[in-house]
Structures are given as structure tokens and as C-alpha cells.
C-alpha positions in Angstrom: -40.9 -34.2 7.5 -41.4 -31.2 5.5 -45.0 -29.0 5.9 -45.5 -26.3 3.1 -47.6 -23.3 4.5 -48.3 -19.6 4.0 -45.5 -17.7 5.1 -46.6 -15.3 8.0 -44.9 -12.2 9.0 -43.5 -13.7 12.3 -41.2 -15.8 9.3 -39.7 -12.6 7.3 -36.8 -11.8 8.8 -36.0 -16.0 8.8 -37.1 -16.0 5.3 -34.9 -13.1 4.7 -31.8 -14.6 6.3 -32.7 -18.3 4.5 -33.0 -16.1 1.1 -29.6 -14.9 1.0 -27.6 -18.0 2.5 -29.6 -19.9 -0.5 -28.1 -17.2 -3.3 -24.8 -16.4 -1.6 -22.7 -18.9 -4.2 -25.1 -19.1 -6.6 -22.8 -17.8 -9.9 -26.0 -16.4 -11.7 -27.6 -13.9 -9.0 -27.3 -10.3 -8.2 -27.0 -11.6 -5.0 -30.2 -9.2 -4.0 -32.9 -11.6 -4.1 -33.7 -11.2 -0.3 -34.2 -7.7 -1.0 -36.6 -8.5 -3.9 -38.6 -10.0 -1.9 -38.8 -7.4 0.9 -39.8 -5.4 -2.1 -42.2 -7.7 -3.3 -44.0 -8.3 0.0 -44.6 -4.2 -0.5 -45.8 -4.4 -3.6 -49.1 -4.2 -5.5 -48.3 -7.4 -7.3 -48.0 -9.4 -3.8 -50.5 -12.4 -3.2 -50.1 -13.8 0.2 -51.3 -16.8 -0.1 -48.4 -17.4 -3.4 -45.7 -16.9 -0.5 -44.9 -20.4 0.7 -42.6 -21.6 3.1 -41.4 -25.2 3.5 -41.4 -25.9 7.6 -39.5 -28.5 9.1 -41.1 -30.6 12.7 -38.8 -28.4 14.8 -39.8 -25.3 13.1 -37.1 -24.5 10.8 -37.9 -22.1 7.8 -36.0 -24.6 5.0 -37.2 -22.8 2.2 -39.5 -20.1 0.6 -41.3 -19.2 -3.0 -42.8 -16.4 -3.9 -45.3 -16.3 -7.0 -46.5 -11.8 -8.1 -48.2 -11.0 -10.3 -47.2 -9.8 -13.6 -48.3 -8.6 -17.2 -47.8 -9.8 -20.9 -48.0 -6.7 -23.0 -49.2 -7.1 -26.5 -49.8 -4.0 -28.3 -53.2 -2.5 -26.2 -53.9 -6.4 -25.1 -52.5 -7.3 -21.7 -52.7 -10.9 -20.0 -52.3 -11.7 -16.3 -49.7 -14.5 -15.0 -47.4 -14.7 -12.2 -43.9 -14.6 -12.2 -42.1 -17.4 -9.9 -39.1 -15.5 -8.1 -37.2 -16.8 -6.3 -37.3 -20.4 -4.9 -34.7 -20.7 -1.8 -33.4 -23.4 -0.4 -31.0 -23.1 2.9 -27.5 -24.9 1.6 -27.7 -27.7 3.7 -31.4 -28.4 2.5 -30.6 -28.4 -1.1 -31.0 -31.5 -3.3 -33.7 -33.1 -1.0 -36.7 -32.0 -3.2 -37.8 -29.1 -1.3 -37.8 -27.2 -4.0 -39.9 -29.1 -5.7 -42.1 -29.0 -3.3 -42.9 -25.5 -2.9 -43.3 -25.3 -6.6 -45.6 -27.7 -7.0 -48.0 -26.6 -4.3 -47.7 -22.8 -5.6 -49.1 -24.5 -8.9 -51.7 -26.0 -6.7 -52.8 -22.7 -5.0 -52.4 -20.3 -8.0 -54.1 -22.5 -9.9 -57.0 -22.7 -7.1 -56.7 -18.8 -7.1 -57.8 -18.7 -11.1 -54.5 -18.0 -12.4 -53.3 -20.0 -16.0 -49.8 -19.8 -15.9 -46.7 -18.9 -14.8 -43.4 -17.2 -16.1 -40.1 -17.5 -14.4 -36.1 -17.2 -15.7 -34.3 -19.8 -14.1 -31.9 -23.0 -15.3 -32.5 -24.8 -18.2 -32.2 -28.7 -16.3 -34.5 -28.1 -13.7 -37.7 -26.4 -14.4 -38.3 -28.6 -17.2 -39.1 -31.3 -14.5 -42.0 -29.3 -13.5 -43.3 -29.1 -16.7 -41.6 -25.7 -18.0 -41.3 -24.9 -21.3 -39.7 -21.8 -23.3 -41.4 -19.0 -23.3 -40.8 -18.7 -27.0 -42.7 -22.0 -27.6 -46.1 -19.6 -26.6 -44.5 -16.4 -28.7 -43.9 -14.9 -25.6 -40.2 -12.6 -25.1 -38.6 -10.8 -21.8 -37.4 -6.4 -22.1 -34.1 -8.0 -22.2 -31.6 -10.3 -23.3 -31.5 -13.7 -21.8 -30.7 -17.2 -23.4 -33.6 -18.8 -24.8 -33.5 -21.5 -22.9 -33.5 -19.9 -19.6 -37.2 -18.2 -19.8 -39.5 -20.3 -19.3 -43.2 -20.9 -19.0 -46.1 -23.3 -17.6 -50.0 -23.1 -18.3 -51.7 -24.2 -15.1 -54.8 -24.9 -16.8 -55.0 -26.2 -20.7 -54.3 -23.7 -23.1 -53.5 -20.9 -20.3 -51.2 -19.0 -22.4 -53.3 -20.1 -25.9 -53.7 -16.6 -27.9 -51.1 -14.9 -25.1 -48.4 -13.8 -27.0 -46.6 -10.4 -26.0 -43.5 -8.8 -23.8 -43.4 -10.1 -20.4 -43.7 -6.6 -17.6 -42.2 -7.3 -14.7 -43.7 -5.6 -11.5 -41.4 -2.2 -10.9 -39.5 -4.3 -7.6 -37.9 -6.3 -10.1 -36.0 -3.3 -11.2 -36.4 -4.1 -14.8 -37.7 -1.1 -17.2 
């Protein structure tokens, strides 16, 4: 049995360790995610109650998502959404839906919080699942180069990216200019 909460700061330094055990063979990181979200926790862009962790009975961290706040840039227009990053899942709790899980409540709290969508790069088989699109379906692009298919995006509410075309701005923890 699996309880999703707000994580606290009593769970950081589990949350930490859980962060990079979920990333440590993952081909496609940097292997810094823990740090990002030390970072992120800092940061302007942080909303508490968008940091979920998924609790086991005994009281086991099994996983943790984090949801910031970030910008689409259009010319002088900018838009609010949230960027999902990252979603970790301790090895031996993978494939079990967890995951899932923790993204479908953050959808359920951000959505509660007033915020229309989210933005996230991640792989191409699962996000769809949750309803993620490309991000090129709502003329929306990232400051870099990724493969289509990998950046994604999900209106929380109906037509929350309508009209919200632009350059996704990552927070300045991301490390991306």
C-alpha cells in the first residue's frame, strides 16, 4: 500500500539518496538529478505542495516528483506552466505504477493550484499514457536540441496551452541558458 503526500524536510536527504539510486543506470541522465532538486527546493520556482513523495506502510520514501514553475517566452508574451522533473523511483520499486502515481496526483494538485499545464522531456512510450503529447503539437520548442518526440506537453484544464505558443525558459537550476 502506497500513500502519496507532500514531501517534508525530515524526507530530503531520503529523497536525495532515492533520487540518485533511481538515475544511477538510467543511459539518458547527467546523473545530477538529486542535485537538481536540492537546487530546485532553493529556488524561486519551488511550490511545495508540487513535491510529492510516494510512502510505503513502513515508512519507506519509494519515490518522489517534483513539478516548478517555468515560463513560455513568446516575443514580450510570457505564459506560466510547470515543468515535471524528475520522477524517481527506487530500483526495486520500478514497474509497479508508482510512477504513475505521483504523476497523476501532481496533475490533481497543480491543477487544484490553478495551473493549465505541464512541460516535461522525458521517453517517448511512457508519458503518452498520461495523456502527453509533443510539445510541437501546441507550437511550443525547448533552447536546445532534443528529439521531437521526447518533449512533451499536457493541458490540465481544456485548452490550457490554446494561444500558448513560444520557447520553453527553464528555471536557472536547470542549468540551461
Amino acid at each position: 500500500m502506497i500513500t502519496i503526500r507532500q514531501e517534508e524536510e525530515k524526507d530530503y536527504e531520503k529523497v536525495f539518496i532515492l533520487t540518485e539510486e533511481a538515475f544511477k543506470d538510467m543511459e539518458h541522465s547527467d546523473h545530477q538529478e538529486h542535485f537538481l532538486v536540492e537546487k530546485l527546493r532553493q529556488s524561486e520556482t519551488f511550490v511545495p505542495e508540487l513535491s510529492l513523495v510516494a510512502e510505503e506502510e513502513n515508512g519507506a520514501i519509494a519515490g518522489h516528483i517534483l513539478f516548478t514553475k517555468l515560463i513560455i517566452e513568446n516575443g514580450p508574451e510570457t505564459f506560466e506552466s510547470l515543468a515535471l522533473a524528475p520522477v524517481s523511483v527506487k530500483p526495486e520499486f520500478q514497474n509497479q505504477g508508482i510512477g504513475g502515481q505521483l504523476i497523476r496526483e501532481g496533475h490533481l494538485i497543480a491543477q487544484k493550484l490553478g495551473y493549465q499545464s505541464v512541460i516535461l522531456i522525458g521517453h517517448e512510450d511512457y508519458y503518452p499514457r498520461f495523456g502527453y503529447e509533443k510539445t510541437s503539437n501546441f507550437g511550443i520548442s525547448f533552447p536546445f536540441e532534443i528529439p521531437e518526440v521526447n518533449g512533451m506537453a499536457i493541458e490540465l484544464v481544456k485548452d490550457g496551452l490554446k494561444n500558448k505558443k513560444g520557447m520553453v525558459k527553464y528555471p536557472k537550476e536547470f542549468g540551461i541558458d
